[in-house]
Every structure is written in C-alpha cells, then in structure tokens.
Backbone as CSV, one residue per row, in Angstrom:
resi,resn,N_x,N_y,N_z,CA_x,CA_y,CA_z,C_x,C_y,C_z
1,UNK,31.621,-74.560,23.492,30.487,-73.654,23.602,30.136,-73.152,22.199
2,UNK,28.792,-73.298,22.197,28.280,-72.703,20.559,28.061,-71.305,20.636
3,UNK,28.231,-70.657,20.068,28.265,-68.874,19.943,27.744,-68.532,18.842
4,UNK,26.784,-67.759,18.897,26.127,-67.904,17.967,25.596,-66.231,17.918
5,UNK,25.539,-65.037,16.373,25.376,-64.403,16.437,23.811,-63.869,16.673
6,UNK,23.141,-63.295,18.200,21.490,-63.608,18.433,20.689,-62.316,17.200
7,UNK,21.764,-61.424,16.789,20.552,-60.783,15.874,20.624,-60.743,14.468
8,UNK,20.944,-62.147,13.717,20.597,-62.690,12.463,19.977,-63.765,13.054
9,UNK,18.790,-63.830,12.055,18.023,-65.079,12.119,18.635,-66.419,11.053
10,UNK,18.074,-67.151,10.783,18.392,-68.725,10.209,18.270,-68.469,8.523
11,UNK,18.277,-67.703,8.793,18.039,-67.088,6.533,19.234,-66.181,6.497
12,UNK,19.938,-66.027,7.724,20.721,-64.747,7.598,20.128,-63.462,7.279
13,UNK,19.289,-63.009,7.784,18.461,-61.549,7.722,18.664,-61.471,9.693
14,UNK,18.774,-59.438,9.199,18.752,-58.758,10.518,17.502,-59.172,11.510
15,UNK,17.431,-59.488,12.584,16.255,-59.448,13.582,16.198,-59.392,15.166
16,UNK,15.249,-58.259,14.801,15.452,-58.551,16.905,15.061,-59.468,17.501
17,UNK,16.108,-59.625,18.467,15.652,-61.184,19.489,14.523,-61.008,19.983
18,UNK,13.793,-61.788,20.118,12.731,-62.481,21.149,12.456,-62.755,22.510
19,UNK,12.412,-61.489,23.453,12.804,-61.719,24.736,10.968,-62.226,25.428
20,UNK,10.115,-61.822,24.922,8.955,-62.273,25.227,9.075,-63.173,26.156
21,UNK,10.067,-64.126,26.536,10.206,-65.750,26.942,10.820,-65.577,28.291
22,UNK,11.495,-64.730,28.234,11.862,-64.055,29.469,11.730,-63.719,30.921
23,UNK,12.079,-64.239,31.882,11.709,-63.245,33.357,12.166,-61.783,33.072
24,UNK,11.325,-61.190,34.079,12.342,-59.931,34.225,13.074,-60.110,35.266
25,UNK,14.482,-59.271,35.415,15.719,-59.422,36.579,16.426,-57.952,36.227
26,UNK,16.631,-57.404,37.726,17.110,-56.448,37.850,18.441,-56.435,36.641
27,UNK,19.023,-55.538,36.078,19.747,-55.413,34.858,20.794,-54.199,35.313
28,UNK,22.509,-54.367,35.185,23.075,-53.492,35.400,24.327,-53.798,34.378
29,UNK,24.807,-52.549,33.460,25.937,-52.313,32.866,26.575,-50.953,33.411
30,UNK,28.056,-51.256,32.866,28.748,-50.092,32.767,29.637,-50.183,31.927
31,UNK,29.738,-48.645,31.246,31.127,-48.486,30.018,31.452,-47.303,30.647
32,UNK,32.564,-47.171,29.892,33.897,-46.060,29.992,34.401,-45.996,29.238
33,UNK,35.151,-45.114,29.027,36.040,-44.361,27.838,36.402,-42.957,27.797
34,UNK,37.361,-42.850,27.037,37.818,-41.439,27.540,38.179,-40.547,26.414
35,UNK,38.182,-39.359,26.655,38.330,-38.574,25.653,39.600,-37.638,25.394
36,UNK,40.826,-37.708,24.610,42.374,-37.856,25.442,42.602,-36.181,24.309
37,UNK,43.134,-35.500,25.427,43.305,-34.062,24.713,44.823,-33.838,24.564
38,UNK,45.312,-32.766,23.756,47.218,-32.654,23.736,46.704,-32.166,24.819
39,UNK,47.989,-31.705,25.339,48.693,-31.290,27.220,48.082,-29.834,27.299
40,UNK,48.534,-29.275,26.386,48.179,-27.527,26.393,46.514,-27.168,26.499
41,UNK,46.153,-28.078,25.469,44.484,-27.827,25.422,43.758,-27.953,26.915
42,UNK,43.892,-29.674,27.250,43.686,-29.985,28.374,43.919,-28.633,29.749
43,UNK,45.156,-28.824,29.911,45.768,-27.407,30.866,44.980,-26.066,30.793
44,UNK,44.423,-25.640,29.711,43.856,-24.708,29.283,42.530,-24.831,29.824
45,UNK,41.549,-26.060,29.511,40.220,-26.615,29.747,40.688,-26.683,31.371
46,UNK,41.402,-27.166,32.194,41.581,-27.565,33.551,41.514,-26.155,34.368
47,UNK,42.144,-25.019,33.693,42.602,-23.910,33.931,41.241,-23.095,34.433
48,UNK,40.352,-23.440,33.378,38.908,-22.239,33.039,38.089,-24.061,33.664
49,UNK,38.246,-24.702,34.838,37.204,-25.631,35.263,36.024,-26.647,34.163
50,UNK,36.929,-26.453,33.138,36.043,-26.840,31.949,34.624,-26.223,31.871
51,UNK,34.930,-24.877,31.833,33.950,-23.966,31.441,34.341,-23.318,29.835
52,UNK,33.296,-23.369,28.874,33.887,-22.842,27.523,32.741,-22.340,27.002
53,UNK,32.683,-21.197,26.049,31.725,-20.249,25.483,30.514,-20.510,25.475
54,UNK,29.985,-21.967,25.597,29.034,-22.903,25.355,28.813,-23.403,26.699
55,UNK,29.673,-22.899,27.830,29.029,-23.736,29.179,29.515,-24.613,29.884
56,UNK,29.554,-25.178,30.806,29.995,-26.124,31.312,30.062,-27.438,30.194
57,UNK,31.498,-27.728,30.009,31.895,-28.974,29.240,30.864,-30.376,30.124
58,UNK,31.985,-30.049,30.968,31.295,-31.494,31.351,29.825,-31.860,31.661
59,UNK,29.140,-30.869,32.426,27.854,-31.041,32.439,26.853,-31.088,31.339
60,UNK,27.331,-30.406,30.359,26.632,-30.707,28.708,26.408,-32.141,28.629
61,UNK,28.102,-32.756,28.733,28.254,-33.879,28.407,27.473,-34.455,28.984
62,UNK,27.257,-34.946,30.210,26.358,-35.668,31.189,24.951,-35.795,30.619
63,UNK,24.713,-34.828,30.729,23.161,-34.473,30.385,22.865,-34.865,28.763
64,UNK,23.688,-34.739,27.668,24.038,-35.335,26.439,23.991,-37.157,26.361
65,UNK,24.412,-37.537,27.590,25.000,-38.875,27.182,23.288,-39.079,27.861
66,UNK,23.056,-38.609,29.061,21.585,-38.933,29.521,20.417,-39.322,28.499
67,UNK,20.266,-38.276,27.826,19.456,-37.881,26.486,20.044,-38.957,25.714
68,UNK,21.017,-39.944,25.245,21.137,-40.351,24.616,20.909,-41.823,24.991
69,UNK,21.375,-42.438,26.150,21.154,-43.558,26.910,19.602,-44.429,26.445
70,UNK,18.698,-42.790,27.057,17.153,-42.911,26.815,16.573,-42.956,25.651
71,UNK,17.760,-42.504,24.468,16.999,-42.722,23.176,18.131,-44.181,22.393
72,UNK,18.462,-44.712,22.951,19.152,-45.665,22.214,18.165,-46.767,21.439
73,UNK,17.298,-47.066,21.892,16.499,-47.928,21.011,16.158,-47.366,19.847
74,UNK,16.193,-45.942,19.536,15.532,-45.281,18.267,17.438,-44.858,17.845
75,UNK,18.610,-45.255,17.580,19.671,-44.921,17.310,20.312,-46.320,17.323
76,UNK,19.726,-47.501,17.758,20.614,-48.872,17.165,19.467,-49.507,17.090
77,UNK,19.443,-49.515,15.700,18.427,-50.260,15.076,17.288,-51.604,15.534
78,UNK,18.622,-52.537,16.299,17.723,-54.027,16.929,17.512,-53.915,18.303
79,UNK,17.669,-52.792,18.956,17.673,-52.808,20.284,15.972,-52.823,20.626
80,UNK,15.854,-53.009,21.682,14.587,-53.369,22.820,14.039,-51.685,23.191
81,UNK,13.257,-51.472,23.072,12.682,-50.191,24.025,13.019,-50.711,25.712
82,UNK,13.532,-49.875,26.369,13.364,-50.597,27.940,13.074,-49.427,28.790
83,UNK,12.589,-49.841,29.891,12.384,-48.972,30.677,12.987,-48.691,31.778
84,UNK,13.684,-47.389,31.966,15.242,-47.378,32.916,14.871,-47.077,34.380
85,UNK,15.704,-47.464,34.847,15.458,-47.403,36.676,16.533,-46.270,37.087
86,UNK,17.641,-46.135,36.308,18.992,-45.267,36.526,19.540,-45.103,35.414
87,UNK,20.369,-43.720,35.629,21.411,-43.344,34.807,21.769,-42.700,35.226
88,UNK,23.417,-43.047,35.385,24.435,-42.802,36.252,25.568,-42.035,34.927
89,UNK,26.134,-40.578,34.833,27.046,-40.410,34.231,28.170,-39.702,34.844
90,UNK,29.434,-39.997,34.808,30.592,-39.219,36.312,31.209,-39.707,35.019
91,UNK,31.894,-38.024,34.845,33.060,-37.775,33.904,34.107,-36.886,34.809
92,UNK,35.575,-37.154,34.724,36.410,-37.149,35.502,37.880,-36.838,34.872
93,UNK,38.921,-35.612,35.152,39.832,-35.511,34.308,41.388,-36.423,34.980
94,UNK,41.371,-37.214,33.789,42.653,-37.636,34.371,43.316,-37.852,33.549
95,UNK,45.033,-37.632,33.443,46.506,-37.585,32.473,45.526,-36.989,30.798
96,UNK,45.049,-36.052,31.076,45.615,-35.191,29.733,43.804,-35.454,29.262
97,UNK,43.404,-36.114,30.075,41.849,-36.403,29.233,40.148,-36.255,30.176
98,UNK,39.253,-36.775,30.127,38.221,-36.743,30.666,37.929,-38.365,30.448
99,UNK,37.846,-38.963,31.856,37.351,-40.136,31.579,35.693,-40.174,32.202
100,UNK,34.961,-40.849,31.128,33.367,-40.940,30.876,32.759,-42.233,31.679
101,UNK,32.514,-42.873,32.594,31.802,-43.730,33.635,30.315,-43.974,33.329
102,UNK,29.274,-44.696,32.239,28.541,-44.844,32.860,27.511,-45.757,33.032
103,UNK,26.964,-45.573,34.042,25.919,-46.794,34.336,24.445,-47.131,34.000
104,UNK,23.951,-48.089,34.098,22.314,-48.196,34.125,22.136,-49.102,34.278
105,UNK,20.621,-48.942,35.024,20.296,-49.501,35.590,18.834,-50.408,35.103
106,UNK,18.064,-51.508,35.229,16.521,-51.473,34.801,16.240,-52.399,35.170
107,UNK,15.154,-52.603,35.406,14.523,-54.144,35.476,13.719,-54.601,33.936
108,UNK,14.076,-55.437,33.652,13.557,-55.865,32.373,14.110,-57.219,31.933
109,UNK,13.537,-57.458,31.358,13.489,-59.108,30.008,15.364,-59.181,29.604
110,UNK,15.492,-57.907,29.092,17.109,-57.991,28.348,17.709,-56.632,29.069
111,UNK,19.016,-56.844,28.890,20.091,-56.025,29.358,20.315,-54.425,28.644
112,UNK,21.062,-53.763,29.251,21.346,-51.855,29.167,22.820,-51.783,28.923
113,UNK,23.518,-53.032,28.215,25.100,-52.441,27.338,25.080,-51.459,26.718
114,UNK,23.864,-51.690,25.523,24.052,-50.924,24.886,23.868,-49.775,25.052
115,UNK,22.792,-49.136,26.071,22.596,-48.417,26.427,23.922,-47.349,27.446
116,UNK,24.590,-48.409,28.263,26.050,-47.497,28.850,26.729,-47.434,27.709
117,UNK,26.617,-47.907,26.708,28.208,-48.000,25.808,27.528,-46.631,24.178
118,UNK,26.169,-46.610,24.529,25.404,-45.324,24.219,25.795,-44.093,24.677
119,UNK,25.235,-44.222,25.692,26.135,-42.973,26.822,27.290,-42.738,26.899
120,UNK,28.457,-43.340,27.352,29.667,-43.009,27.310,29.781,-42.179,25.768
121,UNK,29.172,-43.063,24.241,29.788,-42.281,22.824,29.475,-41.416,23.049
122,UNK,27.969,-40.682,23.288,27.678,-39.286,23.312,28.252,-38.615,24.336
123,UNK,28.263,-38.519,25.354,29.144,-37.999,26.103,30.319,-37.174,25.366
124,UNK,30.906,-38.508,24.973,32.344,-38.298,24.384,32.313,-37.351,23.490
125,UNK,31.238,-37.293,22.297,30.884,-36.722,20.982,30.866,-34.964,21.573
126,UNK,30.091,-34.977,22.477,29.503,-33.813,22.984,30.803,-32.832,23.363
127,UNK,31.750,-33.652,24.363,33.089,-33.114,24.914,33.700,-32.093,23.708
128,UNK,33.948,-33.547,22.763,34.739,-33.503,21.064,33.908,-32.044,20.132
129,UNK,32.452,-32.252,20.732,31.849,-31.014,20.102,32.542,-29.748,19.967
130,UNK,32.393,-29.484,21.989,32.482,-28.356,22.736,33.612,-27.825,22.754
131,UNK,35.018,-29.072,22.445,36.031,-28.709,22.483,37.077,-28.382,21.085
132,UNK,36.020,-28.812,20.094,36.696,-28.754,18.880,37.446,-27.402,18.374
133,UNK,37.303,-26.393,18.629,37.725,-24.998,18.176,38.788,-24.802,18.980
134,UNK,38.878,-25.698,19.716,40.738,-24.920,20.429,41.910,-25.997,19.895
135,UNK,41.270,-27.578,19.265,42.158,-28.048,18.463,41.478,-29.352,18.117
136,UNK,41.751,-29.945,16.725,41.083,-31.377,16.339,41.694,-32.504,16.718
137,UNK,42.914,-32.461,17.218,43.808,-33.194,18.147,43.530,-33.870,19.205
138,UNK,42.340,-33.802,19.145,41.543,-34.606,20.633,40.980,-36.224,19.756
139,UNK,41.254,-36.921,20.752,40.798,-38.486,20.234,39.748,-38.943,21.284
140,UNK,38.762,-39.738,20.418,38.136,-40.502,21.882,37.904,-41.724,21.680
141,UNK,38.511,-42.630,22.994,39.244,-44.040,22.738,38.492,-44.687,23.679
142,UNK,38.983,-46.007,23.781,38.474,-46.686,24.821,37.687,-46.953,25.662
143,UNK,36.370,-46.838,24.337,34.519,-47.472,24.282,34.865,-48.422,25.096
144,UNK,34.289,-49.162,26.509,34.166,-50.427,26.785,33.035,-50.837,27.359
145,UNK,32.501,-52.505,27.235,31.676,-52.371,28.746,32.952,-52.658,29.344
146,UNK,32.613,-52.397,30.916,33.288,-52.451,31.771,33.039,-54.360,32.606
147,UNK,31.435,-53.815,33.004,30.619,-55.192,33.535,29.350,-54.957,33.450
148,UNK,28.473,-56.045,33.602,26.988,-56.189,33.468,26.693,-57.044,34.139
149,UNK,25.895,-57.070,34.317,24.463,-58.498,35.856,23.787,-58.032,35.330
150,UNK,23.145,-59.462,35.761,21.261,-59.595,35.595,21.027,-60.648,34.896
151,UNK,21.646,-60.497,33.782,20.980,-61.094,32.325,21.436,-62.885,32.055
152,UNK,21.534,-63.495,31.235,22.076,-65.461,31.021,23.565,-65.108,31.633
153,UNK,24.186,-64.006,31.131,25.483,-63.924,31.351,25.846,-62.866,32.407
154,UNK,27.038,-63.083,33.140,27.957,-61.842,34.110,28.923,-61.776,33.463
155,UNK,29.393,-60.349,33.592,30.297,-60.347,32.754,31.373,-58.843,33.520
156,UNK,32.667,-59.105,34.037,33.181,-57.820,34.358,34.945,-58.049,33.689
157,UNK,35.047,-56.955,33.444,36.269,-56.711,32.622,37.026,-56.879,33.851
C-alpha cells in the first residue's frame, strides 16, 4: 500500500486537499483523553462535585471543547470549513482523572477527526485551566481518535 502524506503537494509545499471531487457521506469521529490529577487534588475536586471559584469544571469544559470543535478550521491551518450535524462532549471522573469523550458528527465531502481530537484538547486545556491553582501536577494524556465512518477509510481503535 502507497501512503502518502495528502497535505504536501508534489513540490513539497503545505496544501489543502481537494475534496471538490467528492460525494458527500454522513461523517462520524471520536477522541478521548484524559486529564490525570494527584489523588488529593482529584478527592478534593470529587468532594466540592467539581465545582471551583470559576464554576462548574466540567461544564466549562464541555461548552469550551464545543466552541472549539466549531472553530477548528480557523486553529489548524489545512483543515476544511465543515458544517456540523453534532457535537457530542461527556466528560467523566475515573481513577484519579476526568476522562473527555468526544464526538461529531456531519455530512460532508471530508471527515471531523480533527475536529473530535479538537475538542477533547480544549476540553482538556480548559479542566488544566480551572484546575491549575490547587496544583501543576495535573497531566493531560491520551489524545486519541478512538474511530471514524463515512470517509475512503473506517477506522476504530
């Protein structure tokens, strides 16, 4: 199989692909990743419902990664403007962290990776924001897609 990188062109210069050529087909990704706190912090955040001076943690986040999903074409440079059908964000605490879920949805020419794997960073960023003043000890790991349909390729982890 030839593999071939689609956003350099034949001179080796940056370019966005060419989906013009395209059907459209319903389009679905998902990423995850999580945002891993020490024990005490966490316990502390679990304690107060992840409510902190600034508000509901997690719902910031949500609504953060939302806002960000929708602006990903103006934040990665070769991406497609698309037009979304869904956005799905379910953040969830589990062993010491908040794990970030999310989806989208669209009908269009090209696919919404980048767009979940958009969402999940901000999300994450937002958490890392909100939570930074009780310790810098927080990491956030394990960007993935998860899976995607629609597009030449399927693809599930």
């Amino acid at each position: 199989m030839n593999k071939e990188l689609s956003h350099i062109d034949e001179a080796g210069n940056a370019s966005m692909v060419d989906v013009s050529g395209k059907g459209t087909s319903e389009r679905i990704a998902m990423a995850s990743g999580r945002v891993q706190f020490p024990s005490t912090i966490f316990e502390t955040l679990a304690s107060q419902d992840f409510l902190g001076a600034k508000g509901s943690i997690i719902q910031t986040a949500v609504i953060a990664g939302i806002q960000a999903v929708k602006k990903t074409s103006e934040l990665i440079p070769l991406c497609h403007q698309i037009n979304l059908s869904k956005v799905q964000i379910d953040i969830q605490p589990v062993n010491n962290a908040l794990k970030i879920i999310c989806k989208v949805k669209c009908t269009e020419r090209t696919g919404v990776e980048m767009e979940a794997l958009t969402g999940v960073s901000v999300s994450a960023l937002t958490i890392y924001d909100m939570c930074k003043a009780l310790s810098h000890d927080i990491v956030i790991t394990n960007i993935q897609l998860e899976q995607k349909s629609g597009g030449k390729n399927d693809f599930s982890r």
